[in-house]
PQR file of N, CA, C, O and H, with PARSE charges and radii, in Angstrom:
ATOM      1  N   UNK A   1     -43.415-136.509 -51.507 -0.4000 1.5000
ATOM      2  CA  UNK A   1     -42.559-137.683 -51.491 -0.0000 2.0000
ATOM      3  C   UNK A   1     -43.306-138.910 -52.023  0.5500 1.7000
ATOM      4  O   UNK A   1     -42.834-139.739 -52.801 -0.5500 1.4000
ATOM      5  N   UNK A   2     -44.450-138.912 -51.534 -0.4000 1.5000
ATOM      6  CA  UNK A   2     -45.832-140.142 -52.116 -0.0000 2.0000
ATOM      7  C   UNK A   2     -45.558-140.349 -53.716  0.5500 1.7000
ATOM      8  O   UNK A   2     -45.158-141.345 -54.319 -0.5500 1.4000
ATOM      9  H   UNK A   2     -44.834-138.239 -50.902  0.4000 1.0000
ATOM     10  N   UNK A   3     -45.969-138.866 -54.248 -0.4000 1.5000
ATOM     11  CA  UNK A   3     -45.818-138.556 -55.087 -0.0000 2.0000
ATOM     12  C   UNK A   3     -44.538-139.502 -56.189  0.5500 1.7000
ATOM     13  O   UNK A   3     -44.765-140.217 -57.165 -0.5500 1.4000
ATOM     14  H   UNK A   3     -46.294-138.057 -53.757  0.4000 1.0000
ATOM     15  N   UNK A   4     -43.354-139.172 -55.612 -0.4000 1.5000
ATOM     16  CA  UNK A   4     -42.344-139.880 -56.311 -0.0000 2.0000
ATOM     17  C   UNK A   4     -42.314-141.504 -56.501  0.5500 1.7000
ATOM     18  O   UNK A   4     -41.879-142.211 -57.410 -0.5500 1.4000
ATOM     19  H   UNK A   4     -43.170-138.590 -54.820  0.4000 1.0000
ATOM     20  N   UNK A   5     -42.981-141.805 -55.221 -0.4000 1.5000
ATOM     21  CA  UNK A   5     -43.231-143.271 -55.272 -0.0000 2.0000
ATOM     22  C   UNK A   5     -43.858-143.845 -56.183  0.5500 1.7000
ATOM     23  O   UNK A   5     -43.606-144.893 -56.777 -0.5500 1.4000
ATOM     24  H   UNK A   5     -43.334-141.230 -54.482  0.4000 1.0000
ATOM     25  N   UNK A   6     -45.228-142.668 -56.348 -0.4000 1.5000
ATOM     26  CA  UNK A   6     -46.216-143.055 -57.372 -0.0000 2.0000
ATOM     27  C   UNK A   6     -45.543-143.194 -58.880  0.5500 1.7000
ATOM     28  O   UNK A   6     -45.982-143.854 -59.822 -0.5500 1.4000
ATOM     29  H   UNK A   6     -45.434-141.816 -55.866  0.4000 1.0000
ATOM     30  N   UNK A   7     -44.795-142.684 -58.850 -0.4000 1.5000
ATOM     31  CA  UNK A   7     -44.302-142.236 -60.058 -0.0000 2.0000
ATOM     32  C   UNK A   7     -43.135-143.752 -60.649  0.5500 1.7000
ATOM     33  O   UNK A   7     -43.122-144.323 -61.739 -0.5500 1.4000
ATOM     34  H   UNK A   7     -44.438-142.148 -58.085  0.4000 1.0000
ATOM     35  N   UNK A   8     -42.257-144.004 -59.354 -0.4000 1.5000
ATOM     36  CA  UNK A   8     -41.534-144.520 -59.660 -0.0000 2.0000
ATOM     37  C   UNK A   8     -42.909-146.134 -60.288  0.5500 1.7000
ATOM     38  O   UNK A   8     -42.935-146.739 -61.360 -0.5500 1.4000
ATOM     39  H   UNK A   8     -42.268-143.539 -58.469  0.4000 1.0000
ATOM     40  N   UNK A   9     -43.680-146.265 -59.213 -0.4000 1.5000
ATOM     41  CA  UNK A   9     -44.519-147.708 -59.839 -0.0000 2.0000
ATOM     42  C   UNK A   9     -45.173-147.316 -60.813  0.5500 1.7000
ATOM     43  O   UNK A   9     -45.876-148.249 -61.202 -0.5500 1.4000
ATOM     44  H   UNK A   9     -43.658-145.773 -58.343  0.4000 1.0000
ATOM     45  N   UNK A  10     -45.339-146.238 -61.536 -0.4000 1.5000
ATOM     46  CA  UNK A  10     -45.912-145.809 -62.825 -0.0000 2.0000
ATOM     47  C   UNK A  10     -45.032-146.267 -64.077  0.5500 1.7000
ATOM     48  O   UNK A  10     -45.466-146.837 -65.078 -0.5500 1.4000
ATOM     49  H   UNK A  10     -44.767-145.480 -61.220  0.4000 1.0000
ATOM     50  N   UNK A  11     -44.075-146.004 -63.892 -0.4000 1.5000
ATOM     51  CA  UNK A  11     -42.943-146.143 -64.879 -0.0000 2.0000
ATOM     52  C   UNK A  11     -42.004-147.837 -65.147  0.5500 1.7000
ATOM     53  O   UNK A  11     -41.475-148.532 -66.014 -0.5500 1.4000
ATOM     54  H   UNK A  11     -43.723-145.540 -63.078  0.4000 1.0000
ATOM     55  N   UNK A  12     -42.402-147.752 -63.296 -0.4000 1.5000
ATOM     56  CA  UNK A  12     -41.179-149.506 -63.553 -0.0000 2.0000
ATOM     57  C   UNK A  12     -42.250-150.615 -63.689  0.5500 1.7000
ATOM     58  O   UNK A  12     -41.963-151.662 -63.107 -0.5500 1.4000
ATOM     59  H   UNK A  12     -42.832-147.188 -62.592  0.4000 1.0000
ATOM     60  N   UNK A  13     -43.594-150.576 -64.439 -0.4000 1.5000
ATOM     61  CA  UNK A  13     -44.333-151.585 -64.787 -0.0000 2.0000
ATOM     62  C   UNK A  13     -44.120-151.389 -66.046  0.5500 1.7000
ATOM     63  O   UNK A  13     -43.490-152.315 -66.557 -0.5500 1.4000
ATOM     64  H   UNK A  13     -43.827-149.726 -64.911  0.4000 1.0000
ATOM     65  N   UNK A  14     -44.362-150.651 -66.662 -0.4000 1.5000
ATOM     66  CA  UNK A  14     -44.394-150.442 -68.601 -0.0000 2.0000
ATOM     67  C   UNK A  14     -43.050-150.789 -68.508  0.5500 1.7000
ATOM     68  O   UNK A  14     -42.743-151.647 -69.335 -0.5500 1.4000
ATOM     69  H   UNK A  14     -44.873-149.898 -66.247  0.4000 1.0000
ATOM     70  N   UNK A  15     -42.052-150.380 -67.716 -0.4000 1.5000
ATOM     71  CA  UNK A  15     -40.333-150.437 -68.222 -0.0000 2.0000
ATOM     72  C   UNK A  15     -40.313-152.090 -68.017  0.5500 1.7000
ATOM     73  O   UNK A  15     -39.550-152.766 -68.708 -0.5500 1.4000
ATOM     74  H   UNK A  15     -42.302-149.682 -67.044  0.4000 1.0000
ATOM     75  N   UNK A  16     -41.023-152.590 -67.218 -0.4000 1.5000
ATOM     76  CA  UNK A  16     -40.668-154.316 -66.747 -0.0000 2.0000
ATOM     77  C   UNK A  16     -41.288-154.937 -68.260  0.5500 1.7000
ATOM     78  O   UNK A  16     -40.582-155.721 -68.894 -0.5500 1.4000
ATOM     79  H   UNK A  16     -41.642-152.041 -66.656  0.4000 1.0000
ATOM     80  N   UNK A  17     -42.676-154.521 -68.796 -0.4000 1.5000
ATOM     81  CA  UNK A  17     -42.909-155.078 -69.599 -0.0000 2.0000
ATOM     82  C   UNK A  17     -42.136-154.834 -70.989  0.5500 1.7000
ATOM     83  O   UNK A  17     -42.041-155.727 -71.831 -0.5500 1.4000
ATOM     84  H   UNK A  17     -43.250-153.884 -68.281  0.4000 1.0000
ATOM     85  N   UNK A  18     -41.650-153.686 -71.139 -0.4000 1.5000
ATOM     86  CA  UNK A  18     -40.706-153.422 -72.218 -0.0000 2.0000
ATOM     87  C   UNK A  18     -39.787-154.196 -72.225  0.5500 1.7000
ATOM     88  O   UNK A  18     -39.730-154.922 -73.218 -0.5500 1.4000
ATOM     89  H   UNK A  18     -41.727-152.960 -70.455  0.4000 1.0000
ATOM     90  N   UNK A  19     -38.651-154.377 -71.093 -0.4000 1.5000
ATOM     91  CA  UNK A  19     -37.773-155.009 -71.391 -0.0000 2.0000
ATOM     92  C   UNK A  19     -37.919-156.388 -71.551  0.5500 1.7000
ATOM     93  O   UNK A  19     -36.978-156.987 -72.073 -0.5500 1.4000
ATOM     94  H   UNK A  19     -38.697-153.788 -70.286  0.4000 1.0000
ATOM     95  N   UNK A  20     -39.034-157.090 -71.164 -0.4000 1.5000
ATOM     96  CA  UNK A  20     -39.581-158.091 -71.205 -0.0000 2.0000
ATOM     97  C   UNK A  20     -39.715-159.107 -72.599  0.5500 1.7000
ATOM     98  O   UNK A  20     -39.444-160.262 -72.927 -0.5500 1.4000
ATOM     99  H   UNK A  20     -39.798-156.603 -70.739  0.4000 1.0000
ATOM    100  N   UNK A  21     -40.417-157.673 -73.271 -0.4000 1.5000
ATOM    101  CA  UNK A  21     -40.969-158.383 -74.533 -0.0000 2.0000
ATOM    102  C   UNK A  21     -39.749-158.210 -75.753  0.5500 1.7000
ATOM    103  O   UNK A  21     -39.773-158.666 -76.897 -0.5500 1.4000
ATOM    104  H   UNK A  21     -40.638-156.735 -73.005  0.4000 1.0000
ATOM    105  N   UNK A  22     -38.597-157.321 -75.035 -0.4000 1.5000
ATOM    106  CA  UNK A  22     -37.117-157.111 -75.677 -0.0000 2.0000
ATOM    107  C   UNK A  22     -36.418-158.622 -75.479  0.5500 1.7000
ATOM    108  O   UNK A  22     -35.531-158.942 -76.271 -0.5500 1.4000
ATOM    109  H   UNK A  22     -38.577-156.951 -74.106  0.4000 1.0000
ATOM    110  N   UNK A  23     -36.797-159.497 -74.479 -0.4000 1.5000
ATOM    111  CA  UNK A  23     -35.537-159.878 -73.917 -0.0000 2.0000
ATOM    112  C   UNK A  23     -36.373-161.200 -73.198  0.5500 1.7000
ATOM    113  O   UNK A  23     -36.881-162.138 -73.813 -0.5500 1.4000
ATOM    114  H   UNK A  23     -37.517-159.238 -73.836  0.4000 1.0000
ATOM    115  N   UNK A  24     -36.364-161.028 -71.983 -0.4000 1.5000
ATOM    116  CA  UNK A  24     -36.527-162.111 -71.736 -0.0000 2.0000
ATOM    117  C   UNK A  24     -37.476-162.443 -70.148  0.5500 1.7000
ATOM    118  O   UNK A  24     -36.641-161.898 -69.426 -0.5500 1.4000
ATOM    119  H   UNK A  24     -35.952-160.267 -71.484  0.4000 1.0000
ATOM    120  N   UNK A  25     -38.273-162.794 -69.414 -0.4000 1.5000
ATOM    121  CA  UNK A  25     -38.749-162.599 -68.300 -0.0000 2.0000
ATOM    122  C   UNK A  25     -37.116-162.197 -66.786  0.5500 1.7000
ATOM    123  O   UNK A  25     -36.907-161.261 -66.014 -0.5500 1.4000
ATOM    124  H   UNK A  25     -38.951-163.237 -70.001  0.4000 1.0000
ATOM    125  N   UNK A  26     -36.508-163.300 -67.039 -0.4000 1.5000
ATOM    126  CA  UNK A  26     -35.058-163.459 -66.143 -0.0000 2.0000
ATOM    127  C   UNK A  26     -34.725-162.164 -66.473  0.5500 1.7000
ATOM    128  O   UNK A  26     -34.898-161.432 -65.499 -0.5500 1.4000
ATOM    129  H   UNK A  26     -36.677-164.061 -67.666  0.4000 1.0000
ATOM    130  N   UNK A  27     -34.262-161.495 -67.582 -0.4000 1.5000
ATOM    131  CA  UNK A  27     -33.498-160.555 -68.176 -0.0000 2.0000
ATOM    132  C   UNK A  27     -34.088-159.438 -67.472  0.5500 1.7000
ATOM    133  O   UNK A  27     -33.327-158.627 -66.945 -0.5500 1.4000
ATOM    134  H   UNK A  27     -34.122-162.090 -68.373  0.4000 1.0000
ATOM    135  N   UNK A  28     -35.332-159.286 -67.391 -0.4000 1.5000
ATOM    136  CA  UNK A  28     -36.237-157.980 -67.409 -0.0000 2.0000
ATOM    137  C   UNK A  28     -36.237-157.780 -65.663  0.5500 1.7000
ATOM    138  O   UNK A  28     -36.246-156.656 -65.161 -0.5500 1.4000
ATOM    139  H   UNK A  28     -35.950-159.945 -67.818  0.4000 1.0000
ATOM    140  N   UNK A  29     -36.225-159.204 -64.737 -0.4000 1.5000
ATOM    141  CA  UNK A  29     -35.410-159.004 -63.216 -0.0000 2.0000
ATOM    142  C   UNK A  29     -34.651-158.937 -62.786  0.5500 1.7000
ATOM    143  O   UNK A  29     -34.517-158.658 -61.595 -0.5500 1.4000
ATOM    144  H   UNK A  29     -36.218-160.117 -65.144  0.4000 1.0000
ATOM    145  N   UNK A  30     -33.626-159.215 -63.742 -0.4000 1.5000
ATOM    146  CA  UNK A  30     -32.121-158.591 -63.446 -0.0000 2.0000
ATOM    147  C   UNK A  30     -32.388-156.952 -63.500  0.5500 1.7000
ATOM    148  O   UNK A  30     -32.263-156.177 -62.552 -0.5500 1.4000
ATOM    149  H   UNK A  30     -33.734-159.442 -64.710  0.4000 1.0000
ATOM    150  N   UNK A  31     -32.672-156.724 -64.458 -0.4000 1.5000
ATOM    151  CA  UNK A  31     -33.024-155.103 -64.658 -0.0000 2.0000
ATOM    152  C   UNK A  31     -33.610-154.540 -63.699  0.5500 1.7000
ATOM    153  O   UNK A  31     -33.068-153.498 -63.331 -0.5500 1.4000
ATOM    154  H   UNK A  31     -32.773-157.353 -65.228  0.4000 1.0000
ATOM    155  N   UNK A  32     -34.540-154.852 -63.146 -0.4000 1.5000
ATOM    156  CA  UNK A  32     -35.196-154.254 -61.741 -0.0000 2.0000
ATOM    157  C   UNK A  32     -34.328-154.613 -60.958  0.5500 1.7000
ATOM    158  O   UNK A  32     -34.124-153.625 -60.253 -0.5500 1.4000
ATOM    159  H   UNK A  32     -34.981-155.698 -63.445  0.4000 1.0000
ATOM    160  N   UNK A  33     -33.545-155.589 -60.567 -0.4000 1.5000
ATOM    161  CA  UNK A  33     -33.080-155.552 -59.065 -0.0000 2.0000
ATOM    162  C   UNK A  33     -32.032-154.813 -59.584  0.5500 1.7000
ATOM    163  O   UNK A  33     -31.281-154.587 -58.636 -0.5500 1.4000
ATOM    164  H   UNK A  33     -33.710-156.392 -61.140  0.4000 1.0000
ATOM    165  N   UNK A  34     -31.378-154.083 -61.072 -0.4000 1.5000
ATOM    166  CA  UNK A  34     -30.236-153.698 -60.991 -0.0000 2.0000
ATOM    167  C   UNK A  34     -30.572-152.065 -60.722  0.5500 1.7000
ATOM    168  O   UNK A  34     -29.633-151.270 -60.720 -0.5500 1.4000
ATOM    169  H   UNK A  34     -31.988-154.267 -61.843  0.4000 1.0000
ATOM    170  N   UNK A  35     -31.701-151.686 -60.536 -0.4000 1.5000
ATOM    171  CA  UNK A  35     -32.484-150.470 -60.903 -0.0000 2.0000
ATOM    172  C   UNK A  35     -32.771-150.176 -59.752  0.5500 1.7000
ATOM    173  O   UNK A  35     -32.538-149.003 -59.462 -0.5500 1.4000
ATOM    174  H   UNK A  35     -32.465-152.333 -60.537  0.4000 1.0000
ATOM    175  N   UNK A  36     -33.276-150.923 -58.824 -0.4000 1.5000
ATOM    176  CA  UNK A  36     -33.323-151.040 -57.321 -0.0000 2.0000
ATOM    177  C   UNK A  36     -32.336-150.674 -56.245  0.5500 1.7000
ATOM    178  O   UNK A  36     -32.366-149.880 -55.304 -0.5500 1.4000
ATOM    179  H   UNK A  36     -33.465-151.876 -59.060  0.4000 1.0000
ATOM    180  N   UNK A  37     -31.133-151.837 -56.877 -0.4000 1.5000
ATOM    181  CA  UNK A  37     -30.061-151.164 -56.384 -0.0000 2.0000
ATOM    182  C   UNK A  37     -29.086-149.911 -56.285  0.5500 1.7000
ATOM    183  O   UNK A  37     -28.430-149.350 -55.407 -0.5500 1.4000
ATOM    184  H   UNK A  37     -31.109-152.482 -57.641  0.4000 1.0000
ATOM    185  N   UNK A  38     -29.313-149.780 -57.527 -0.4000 1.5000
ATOM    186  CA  UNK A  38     -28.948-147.978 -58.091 -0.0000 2.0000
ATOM    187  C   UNK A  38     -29.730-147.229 -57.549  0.5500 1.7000
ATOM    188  O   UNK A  38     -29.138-146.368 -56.898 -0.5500 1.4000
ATOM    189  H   UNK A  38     -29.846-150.236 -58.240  0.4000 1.0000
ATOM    190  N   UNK A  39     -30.972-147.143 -57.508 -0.4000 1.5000
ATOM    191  CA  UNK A  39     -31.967-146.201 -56.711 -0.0000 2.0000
ATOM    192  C   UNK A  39     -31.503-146.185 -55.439  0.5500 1.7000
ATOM    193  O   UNK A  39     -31.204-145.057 -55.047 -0.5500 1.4000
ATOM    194  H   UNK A  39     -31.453-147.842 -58.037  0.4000 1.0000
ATOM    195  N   UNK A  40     -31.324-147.195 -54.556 -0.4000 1.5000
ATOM    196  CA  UNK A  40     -30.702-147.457 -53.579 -0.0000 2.0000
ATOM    197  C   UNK A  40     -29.447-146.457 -52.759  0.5500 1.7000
ATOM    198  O   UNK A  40     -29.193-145.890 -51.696 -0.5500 1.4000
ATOM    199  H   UNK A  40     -31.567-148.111 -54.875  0.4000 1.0000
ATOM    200  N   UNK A  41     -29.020-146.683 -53.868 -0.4000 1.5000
ATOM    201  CA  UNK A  41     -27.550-146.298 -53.708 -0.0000 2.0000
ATOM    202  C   UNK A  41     -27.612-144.367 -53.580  0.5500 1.7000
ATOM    203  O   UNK A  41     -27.178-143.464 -52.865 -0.5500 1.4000
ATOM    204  H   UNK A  41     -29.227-147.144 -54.731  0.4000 1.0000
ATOM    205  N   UNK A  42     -28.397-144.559 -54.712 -0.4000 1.5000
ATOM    206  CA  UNK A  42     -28.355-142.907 -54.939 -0.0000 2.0000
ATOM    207  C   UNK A  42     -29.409-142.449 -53.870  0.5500 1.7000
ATOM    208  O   UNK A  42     -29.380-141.226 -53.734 -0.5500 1.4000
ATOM    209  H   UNK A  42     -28.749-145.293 -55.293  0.4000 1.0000
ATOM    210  N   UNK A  43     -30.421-143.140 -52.993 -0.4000 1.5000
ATOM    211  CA  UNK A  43     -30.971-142.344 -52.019 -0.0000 2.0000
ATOM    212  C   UNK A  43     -30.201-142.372 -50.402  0.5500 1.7000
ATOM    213  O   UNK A  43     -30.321-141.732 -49.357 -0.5500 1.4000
ATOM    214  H   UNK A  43     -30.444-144.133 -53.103  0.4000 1.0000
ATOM    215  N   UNK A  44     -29.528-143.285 -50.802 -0.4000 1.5000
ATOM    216  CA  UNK A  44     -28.540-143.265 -49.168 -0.0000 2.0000
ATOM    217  C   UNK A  44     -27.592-142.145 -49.718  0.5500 1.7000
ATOM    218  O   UNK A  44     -27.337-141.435 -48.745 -0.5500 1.4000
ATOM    219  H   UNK A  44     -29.429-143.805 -51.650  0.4000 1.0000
ATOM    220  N   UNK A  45     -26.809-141.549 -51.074 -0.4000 1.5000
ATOM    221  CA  UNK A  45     -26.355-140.926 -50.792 -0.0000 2.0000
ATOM    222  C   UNK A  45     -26.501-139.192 -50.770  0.5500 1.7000
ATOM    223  O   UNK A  45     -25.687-138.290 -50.571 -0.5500 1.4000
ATOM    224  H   UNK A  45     -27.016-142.126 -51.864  0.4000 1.0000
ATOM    225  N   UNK A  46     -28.030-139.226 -51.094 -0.4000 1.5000
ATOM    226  CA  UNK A  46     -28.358-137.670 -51.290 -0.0000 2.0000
ATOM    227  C   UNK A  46     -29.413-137.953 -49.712  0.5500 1.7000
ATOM    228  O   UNK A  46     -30.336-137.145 -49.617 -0.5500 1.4000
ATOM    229  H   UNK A  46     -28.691-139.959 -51.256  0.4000 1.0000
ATOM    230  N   UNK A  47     -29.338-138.720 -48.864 -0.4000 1.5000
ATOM    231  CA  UNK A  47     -29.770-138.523 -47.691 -0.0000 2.0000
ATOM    232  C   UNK A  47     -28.416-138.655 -46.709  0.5500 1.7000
ATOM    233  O   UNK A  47     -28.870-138.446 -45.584 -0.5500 1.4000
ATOM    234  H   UNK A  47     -28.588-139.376 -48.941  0.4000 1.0000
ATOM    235  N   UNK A  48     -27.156-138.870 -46.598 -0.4000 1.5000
ATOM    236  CA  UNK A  48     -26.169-138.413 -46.516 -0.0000 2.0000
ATOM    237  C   UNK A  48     -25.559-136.984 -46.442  0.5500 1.7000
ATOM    238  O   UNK A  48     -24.761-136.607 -45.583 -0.5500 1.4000
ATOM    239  H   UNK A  48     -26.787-139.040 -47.512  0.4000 1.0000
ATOM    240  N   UNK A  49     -26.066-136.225 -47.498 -0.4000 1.5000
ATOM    241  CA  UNK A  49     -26.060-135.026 -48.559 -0.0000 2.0000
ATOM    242  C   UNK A  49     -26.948-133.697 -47.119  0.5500 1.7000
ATOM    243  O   UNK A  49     -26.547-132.724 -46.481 -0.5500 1.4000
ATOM    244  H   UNK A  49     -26.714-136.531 -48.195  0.4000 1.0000
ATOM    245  N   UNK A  50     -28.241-134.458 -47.229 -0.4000 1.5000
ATOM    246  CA  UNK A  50     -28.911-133.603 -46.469 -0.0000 2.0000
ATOM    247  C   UNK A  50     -28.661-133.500 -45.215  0.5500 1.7000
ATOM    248  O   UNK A  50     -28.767-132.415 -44.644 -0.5500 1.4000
ATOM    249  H   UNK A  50     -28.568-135.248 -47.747  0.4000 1.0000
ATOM    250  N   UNK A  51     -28.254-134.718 -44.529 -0.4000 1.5000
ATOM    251  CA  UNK A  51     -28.339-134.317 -43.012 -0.0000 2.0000
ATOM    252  C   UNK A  51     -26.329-133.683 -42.777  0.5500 1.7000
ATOM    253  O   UNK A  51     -25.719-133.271 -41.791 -0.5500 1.4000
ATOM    254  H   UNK A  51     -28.168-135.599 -44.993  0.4000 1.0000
ATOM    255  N   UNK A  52     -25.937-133.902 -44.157 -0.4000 1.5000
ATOM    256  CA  UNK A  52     -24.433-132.536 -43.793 -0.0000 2.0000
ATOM    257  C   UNK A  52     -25.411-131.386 -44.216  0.5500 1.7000
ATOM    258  O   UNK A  52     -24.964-130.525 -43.459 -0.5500 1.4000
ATOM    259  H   UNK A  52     -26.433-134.237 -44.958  0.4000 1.0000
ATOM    260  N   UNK A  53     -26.407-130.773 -44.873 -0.4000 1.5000
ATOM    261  CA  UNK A  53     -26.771-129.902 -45.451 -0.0000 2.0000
ATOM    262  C   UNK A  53     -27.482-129.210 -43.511  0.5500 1.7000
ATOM    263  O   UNK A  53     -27.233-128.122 -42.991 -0.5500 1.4000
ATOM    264  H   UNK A  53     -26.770-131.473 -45.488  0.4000 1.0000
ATOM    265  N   UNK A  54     -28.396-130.429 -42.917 -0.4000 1.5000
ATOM    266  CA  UNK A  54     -29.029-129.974 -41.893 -0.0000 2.0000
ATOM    267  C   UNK A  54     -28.096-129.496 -40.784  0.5500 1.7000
ATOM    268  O   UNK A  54     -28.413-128.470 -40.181 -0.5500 1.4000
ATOM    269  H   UNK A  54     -28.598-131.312 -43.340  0.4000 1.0000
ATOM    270  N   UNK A  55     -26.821-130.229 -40.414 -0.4000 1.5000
ATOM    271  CA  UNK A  55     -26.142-130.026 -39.752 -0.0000 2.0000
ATOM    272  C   UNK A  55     -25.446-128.179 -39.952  0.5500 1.7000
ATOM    273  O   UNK A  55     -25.306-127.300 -39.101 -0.5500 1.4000
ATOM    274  H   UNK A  55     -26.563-131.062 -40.904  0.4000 1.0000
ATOM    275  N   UNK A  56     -25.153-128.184 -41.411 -0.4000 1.5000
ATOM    276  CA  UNK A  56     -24.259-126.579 -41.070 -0.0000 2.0000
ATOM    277  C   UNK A  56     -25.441-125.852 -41.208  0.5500 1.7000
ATOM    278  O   UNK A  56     -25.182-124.650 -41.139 -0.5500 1.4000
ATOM    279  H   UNK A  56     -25.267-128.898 -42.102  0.4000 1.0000
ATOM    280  N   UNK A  57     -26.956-126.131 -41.419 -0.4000 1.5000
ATOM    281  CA  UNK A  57     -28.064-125.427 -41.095 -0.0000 2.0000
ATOM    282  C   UNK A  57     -28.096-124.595 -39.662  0.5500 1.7000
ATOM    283  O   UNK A  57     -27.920-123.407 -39.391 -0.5500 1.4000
ATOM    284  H   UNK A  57     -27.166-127.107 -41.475  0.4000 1.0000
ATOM    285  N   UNK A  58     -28.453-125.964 -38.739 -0.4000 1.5000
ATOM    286  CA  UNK A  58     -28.046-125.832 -37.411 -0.0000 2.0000
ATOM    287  C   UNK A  58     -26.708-124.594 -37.157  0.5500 1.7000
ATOM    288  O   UNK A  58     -26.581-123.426 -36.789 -0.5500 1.4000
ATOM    289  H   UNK A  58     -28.596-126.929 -38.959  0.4000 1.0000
ATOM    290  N   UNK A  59     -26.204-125.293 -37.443 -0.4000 1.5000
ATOM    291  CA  UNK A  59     -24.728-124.743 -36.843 -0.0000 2.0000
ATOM    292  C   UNK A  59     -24.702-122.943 -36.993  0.5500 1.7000
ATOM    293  O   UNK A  59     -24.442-122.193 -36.053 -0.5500 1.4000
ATOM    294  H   UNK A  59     -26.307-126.242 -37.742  0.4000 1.0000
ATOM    295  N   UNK A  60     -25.097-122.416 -38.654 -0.4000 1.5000
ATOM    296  CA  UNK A  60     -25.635-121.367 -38.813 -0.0000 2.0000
ATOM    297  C   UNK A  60     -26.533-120.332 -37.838  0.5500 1.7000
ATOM    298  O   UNK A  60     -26.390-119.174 -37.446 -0.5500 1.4000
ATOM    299  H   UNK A  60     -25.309-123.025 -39.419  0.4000 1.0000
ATOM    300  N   UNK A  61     -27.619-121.473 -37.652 -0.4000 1.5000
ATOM    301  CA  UNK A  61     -28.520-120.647 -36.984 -0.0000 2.0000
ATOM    302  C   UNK A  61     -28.156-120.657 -35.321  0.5500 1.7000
ATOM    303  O   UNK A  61     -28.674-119.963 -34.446 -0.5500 1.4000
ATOM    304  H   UNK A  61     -27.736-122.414 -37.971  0.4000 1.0000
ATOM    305  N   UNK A  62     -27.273-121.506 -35.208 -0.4000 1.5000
ATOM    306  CA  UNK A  62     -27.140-121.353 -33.888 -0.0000 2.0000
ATOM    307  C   UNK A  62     -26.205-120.210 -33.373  0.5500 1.7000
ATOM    308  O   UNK A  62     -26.206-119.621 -32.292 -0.5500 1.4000
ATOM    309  H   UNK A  62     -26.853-122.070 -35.918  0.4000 1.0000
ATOM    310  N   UNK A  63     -25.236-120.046 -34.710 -0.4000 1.5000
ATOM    311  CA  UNK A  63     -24.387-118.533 -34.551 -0.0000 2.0000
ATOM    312  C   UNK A  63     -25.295-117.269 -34.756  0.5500 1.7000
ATOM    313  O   UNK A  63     -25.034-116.124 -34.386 -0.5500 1.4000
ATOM    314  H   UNK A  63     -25.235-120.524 -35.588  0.4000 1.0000
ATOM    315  N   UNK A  64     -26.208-117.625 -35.298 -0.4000 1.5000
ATOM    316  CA  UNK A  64     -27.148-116.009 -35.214 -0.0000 2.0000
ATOM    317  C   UNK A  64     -27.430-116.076 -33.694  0.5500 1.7000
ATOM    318  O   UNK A  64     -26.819-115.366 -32.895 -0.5500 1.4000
ATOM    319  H   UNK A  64     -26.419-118.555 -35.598  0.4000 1.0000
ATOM    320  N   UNK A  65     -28.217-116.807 -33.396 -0.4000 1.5000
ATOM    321  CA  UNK A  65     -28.645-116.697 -31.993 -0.0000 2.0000
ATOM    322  C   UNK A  65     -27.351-116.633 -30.884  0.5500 1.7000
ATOM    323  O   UNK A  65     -27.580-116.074 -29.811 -0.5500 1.4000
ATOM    324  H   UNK A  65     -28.714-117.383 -34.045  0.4000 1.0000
ATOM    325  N   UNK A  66     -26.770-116.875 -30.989 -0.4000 1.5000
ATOM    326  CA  UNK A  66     -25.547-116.973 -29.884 -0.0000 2.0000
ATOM    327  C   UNK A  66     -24.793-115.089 -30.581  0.5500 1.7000
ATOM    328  O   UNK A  66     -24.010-114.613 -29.759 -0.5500 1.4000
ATOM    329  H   UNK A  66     -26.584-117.329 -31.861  0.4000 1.0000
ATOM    330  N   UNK A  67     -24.969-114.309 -31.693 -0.4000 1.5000
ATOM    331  CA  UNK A  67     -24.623-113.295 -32.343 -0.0000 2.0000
ATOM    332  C   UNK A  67     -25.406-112.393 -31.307  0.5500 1.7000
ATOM    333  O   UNK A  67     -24.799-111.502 -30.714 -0.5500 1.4000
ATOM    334  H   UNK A  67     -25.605-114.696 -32.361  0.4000 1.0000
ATOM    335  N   UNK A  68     -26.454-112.570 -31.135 -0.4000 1.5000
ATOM    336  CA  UNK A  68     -28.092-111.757 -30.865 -0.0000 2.0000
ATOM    337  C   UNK A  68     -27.430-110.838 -29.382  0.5500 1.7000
ATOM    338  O   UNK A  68     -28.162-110.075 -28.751 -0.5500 1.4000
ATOM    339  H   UNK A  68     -26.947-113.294 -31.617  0.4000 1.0000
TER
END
């Protein structure tokens, strides 16, 4: 998981300075907070995702054992 973090501050410094030298300092923080927010968005909803994924986990294993 570290890992991804690392990754993400690997990438959104060269991408800050890219859009930067495209555009404009303002321009290039709109872009991060708009990038932020999208990241955002998409980790509340694939952690959403998992705990329905953990739940019929559970639920599964609890019919084996209650099967036994």
């Amino acid at each position: 998981m570290l890992g991804y973090v690392g990754l993400a501050y690997a990438i959104g410094a060269p991408l800050f300075g890219i859009i930067k030298g495209a555009a404009s300092f303002t321009v290039a923080w709109y872009f991060m907070i708009a990038f932020v927010a999208i990241g955002f968005i998409i980790l509340v909803f694939v952690v959403i995702q998992i705990k329905r994924y953990q739940k019929k986990y559970i639920a599964e294993q609890a019919a084996k054992t209650n099967a036994k």
